[in-house]
N, C-alpha and C positions, 0 to 999 in steps of 0.2 A: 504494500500500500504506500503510495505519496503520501510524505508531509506533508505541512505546511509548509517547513524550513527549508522542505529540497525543493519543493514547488517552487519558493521563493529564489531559488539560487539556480535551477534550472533556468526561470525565465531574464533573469540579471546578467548570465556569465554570458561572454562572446565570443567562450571557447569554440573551435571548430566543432566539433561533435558535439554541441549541446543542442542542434534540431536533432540530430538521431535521438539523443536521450529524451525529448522530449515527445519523439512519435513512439520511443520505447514503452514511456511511462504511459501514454493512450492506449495501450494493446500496438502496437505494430511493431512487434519484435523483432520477424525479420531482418536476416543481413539486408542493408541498402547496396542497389545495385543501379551504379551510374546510369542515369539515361546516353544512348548511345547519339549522336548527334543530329542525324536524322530525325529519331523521336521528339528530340528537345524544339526542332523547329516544326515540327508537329502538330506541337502544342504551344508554340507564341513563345517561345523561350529564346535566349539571345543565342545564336549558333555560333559565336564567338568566345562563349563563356567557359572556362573549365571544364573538361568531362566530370570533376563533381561536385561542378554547380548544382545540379539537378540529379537527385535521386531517388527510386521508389523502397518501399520498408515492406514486405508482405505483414497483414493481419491476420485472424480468423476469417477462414471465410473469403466471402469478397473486400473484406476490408484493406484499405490501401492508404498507407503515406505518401505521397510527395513532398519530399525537403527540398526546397527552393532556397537558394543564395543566391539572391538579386545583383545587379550592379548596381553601381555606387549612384548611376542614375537612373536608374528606374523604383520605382513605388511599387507596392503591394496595391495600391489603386487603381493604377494602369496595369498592371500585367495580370493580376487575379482574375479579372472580370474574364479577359483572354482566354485564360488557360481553362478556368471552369466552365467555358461553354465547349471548349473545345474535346475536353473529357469526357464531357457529359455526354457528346456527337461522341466520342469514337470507342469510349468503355461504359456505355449506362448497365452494364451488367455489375459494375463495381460500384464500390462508397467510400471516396476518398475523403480522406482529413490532409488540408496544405498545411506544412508547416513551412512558411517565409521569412528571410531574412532579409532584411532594406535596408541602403543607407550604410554609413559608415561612421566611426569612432563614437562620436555625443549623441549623434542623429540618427544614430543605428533601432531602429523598430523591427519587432517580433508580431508576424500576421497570424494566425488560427484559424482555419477557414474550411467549413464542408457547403456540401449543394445537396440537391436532389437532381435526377435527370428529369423530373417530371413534366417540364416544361424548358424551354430554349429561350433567350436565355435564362441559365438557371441563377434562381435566386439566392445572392451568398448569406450565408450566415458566418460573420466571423469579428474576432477581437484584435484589437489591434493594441501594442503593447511598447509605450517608449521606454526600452531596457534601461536606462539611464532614471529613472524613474517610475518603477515597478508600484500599483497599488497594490492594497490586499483583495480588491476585488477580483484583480486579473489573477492574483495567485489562489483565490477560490473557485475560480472557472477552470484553471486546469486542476486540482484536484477535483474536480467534479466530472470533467473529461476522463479523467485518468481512475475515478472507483467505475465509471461504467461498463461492465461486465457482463458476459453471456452467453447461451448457448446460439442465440440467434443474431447473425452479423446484421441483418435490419434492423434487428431491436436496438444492437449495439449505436449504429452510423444516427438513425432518427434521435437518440438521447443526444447524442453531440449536434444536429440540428437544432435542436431545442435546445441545450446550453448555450453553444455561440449564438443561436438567433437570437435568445431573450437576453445575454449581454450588448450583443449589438440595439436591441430595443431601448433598453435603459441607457447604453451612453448615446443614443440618438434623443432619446425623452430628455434630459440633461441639457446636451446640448441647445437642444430649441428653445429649451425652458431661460437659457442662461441668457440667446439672445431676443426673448421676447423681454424678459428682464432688462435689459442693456437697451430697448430700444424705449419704452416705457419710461425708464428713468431719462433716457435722453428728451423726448416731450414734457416730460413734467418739467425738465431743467429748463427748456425752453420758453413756457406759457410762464411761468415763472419769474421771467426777465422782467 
């Protein structure tokens, strides 16, 4: 079982192997096994980048990792959307969980992210993590990723749906919240004068 403590030092470190550890500690045990270059442009992935930039982790089941090391300029906002339609289109047999790395030194963020194939494109659900400043919340989503266990890999992929979608809800509710708040105060500041 995860900590808290490893949870918290999993999502912090920017050691190289700490996406594997992290698609370990979700179920995807499996040795990772570089995507071959072809595949990587495949799926929207830079064809220039490291053979292991990109590599998959086997699950239970249909369950899959993809560990994503970004370049230093591209975003997990740009290239997610990419790649999880483009999975969706060519493995909807499978249920991947991305685990992305973005960015570099200060500005380095940690992505989290599943879909369904159910529809094109597929809608993400995922946590986005500025390692330089890790909350407790982010470290209670992956412990919450990481007890979900089971005989049945659907059961499995749909809980981590439902984790990262309802943490993506709340820091979306937040956020609207902070700038409905911010524009409010700015009118009242105004009528004010």
């Amino acid at each position: 079982m995860l900590t808290v403590r490893a949870a918290e030092r999993l999502l912090s470190t920017t050691a190289p192997d700490s996406l594997v550890a992290i698609a370990k500690a979700c179920g995807c045990t499996g040795t990772p096994h570089a995507l071959p270059q072809c595949d990587r442009e495949a799926i929207a992935l830079d064809p220039g980048a490291p053979a292991d930039s990109a590599r998959v982790a086997r699950g239970p089941g249909a369950l899959r990792a993809l560990i994503v090391a970004a370049g230093d300029g591209t975003t997990a906002d740009e290239l997610l959307p990419r790649v999880a339609a483009r999975l969706a289109r060519r493995t909807p047999h499978l249920a991947w969980l991305c685990v992305m790395e973005s960015g570099s030194g200060a500005a380095q963020t940690l992505t989290l992210a599943t879909w369904t194939a159910e529809q094109l494109p597929p809608r993400l659900a995922r946590l986005t993590i500025d390692r330089a400043r890790v909350h407790p919340s982010d470290v209670e989503t992956l412990v919450a990723l990481a007890t979900v266990r089971g005989a049945d890999d659907l059961h499995v992929h749909q809980r981590w749906v439902d984790i990262l979608g309802r943490e993506s809800l709340s820091r979306r509710f937040y956020r609207d919240l902070s700038r409905a708040v911010t524009a409010m105060t700015a009118r009242v500041a105004t009528r004010s004068v």
